[in-house]
Phi, psi and omega in degrees: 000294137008306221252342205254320149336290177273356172301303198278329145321292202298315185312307209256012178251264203334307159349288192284322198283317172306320179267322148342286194302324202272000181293246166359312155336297182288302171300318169262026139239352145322317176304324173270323183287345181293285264064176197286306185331299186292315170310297183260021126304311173260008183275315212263310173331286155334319139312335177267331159317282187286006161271346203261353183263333192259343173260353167290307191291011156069349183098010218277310206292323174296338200294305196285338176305295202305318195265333171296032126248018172256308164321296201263017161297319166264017174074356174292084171298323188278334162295340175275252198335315185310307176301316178302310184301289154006281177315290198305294210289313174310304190333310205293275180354263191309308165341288215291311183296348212256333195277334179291292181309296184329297159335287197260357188219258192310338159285296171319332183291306197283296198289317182249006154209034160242254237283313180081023160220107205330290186347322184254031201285306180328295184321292188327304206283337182303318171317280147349328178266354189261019204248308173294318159310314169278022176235341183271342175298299221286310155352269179284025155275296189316287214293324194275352192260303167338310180267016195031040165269065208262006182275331202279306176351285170314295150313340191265338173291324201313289191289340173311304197302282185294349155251349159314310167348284191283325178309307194306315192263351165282323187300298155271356152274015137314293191119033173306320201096185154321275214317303176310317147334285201307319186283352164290300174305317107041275183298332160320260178334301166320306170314295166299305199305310166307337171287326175318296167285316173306332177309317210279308156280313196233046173201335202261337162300351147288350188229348160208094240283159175293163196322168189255146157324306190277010211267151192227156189204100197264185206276324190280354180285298183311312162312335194266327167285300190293330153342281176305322217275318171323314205276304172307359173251351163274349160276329157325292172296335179308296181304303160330295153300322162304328187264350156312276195330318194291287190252039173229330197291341179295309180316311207301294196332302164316319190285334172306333177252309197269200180262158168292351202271328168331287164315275182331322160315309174292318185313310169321328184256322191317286181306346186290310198320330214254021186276314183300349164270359157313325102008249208288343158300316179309304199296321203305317182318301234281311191275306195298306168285005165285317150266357121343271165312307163325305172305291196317324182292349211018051159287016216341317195293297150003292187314279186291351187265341166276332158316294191305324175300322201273347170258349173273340186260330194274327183299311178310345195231297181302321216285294181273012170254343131355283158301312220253343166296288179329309154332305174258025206299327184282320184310320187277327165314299211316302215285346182262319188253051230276333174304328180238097189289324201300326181294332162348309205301354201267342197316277198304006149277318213290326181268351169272268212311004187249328146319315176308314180262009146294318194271352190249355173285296173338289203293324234242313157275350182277343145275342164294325166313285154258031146275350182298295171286045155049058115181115201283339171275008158287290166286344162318326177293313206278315170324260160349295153325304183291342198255349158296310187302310207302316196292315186300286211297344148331275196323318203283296170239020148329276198307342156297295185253007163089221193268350178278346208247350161275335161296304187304306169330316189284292177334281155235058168260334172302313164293323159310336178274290173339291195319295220287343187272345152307311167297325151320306205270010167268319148337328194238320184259350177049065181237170161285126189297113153003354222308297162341310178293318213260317128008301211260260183009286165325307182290295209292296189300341197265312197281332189294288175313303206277346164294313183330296170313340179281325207270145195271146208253061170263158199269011179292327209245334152347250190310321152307321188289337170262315128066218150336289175309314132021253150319313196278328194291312198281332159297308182298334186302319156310314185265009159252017146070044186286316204280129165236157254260309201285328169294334193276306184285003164281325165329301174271010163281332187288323209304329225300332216274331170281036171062223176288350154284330183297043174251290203302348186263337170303304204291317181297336188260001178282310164335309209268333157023241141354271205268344183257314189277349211294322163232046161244014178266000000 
């Protein structure tokens, strides 16, 4: 179990980082090639997209993951197989009817009296064709994820990814436009769902082997199944869609008010913002069965030492690099988006939304926590509070304050998410807040921001000026005495994973060593 674990870990980190880079890839040509208009025509397409695809799949694929591996912990194969079909077939169902409604009924509502701009109904309605595809992939990701087959996974992004790509951008040098973007994805999905099914027919029968001759499966049975499977996929989807909600409703909110080329600027900026949670997901992964496990021991001491390390390492990466997107928000638009200078316009989201995402970095092992410790609808309720707030505080000062005024919306509503699920989890392991730690951090960033500040915000200066920053952050840390004996061996526990940096990352922590311990040996 262990060996498959960290195997299906490793797998599916390497994964996310590789399809990251083609995320990012994809956005910053869809961006050159739209322009800001077109870009925020498909920014807003793409919000309706992934909620309206996370409300096709019912919450179904944790389901089908959690019971085909308990079915196949016993040897039940038919009851493994029984569940994917089981799944599959609500999954269609709900696809086909929700893709149907789309076309002909919720794109027209959304384009032309929610949004009040014609421009994007094609785009919207297009969204319906992508939905039985993307519910029968999600389906069978759920089954190849059960079975620890995090590779067949891997494959199926793959091909979603490169050919959504290639489609897209061949579509729009055709002169498709957005319609073109969107039938790139169209095809994308399409593509994967058949490499899905095909994994599925001919590699997935070693491992969740075909029906037995006697095995019989009657309507009520079968009904009875879909039952369970239902009552374990609403709080799933519940949660889900709230977390959809969190970093889409504000665009949708934007597009009702502002102009699209206005929206294409935040599309543009939104994702640069989210690079520092690759960080605490990662650590957020990392802590839930660790405490989890911890709990089940009523190990307490344990317990509170993953906490207090897991807000302190993750705070220790996030914090300044947060502050150093905001800083830099415009030298890093010029440079990324170097084709279009005009994506500038987005820096003052981009430096609200990046500040968002220190508190939503927080929120974010801080829900991994408490679900480790057995209760997982605490944060789903606090989700859901946050994707209301986030909706008011849109409404509210989008027409004010433009696209700066859906970051800040976003921002704190993230902080409103933060406070109660942080109280919960000192609460519920009745450990002590880090405060000190988390001090020390604060001050090393502050002296770090105010060298920062200085340094000129060109893209000549981008990359020396962090740096630089860099530099100062890791000295300050050192002069506010930050590193304590147990953070340098948690450090080098992370370091051993990084490959040819960990020589370089010893030797730094060999440094602080040196100078922090130095007259206590």
């Amino acid at each position: 179990m262990g060996n498959k674990l960290v195997r299906g870990s490793l797998i599916i980190f390497i994964g996310n980082i590789i399809f990251r880079i083609g995320g990012y890839l994809y956005r910053f040509l869809m961006a050159t090639l739209l322009g800001p208009t077109g870009t925020g025509i498909l920014g807003i397409t793409m919000s309706y997209q992934g909620i309206f695809q996370t409300l096709a799949s019912g919450g179904l694929p944790p389901a089908i993951s959690k019971y085909i591996a308990e079915y196949e912990a016993v040897d039940d194969h038919n009851m493994a197989r029984q569940t994917v079909y089981t799944s599959l077939k609500m999954m269609i169902f709900i696809g086909l009817v929700l893709g149907v409604l789309m076309i002909f009924v919720i794109a027209p509502l959304m384009a032309n009296v929610f949004l009040k701009k014609p421009e994007t109904l094609v785009p919207i309605q297009i969204i319906g064709c992508i939905t039985p595809f993307s519910v029968i992939l999600g389906g069978l990701r759920g089954a190849f994820q059960g079975v620890y087959k995090m590779e067949y996974i891997v494959y199926t992004r793959a091909v979603e990814q490169m050919f959504m790509i290639l489609f897209a951008v061949g579509f729009i040098l055709m002169g498709l436009s957005v319609v073109g973007a969107v039938w790139g994805t169209v095809i994308g999905y399409a593509l994967a769902a058949f490499t899905a099914v095909y994994i599925f027919k001919v590699y997935m029968p070693k491992y969740i082997p075909q029906y037995s001759d006697d095995f019989h499966f009657s309507f009520s049975q079968e009904l009875k199944l879909a039952v369970m499977l239902i009552k374990f996929a609403i709080p799933v989807i519940i949660t889900a869609i709230a977390e959809m909600l969190i970093f889409n409703i504000c665009t949708l909110v934007m597009g009702k008010f502002l102009t699209l080329e206005s929206v294409g600027f935040f599309t543009a900026a939104d994702p640069i913002s989210r690079l520092p949670l690759m960080i605490s997901i990662s650590v957020a992964t990392t802590i839930l069965p660790a405490s989890s496990e911890a709990f089940k021991l009523h190990d307490i001491e344990a317990l509170q030492k993953y906490v207090g390390q897991s807000y302190k390492i993750s705070l220790l990466f996030v914090v300044p690099m947060c502050i150093g997107l905001a800083l830099f928000a415009v030298p890093t638009l010029q440079v990324f988006y170097f084709k279009n200078p005009s994506y500038v316009n987005g820096a003052a989201a981009l430096g609200i939304l990046a500040i968002g995402m220190t508190f939503y970095s927080i929120f974010a092992i801080s829900t991994s926590i408490v679900q480790g410790v057995g209760n997982p609808r605490i944060p789903m309720y606090i989700l859901v509070f946050g994707s209301i707030a986030t909706g008011v505080l849109s409404w509210i000062l989008a027409p004010i304050l433009g696209i700066a005024g859906g970051a800040t919306a976003t921002t704190i509503a993230c902080f409103l998410m933060m406070v109660p699920c942080v109280y919960f989890v000192f609460k519920l392991t009745e450990t002590k807040a880090p405060t000190m730690a988390v001090v020390k951090i604060l001050i090393a960033t502050f002296i770090m921001g105010a060298v920062g500040y200085f340094i000129p915000k060109t893209p000549i200066w981008l990359f020396p000026g962090i740096i630089f920053c860099m530099i100062v952050y890791f000295f300050s840390l050192i002069l506010v005495k930050f590193f304590a004996k147990e953070d340098i061996a948690t450090l080098r526990g992370y370091s051993s994973k990084l490959g040819p940096l960990a020589k370089i990352v010893n030797k730094l922590l060999n440094l602080v060593e040196k100078i922090e311990f130095r007259n206590k040996s």
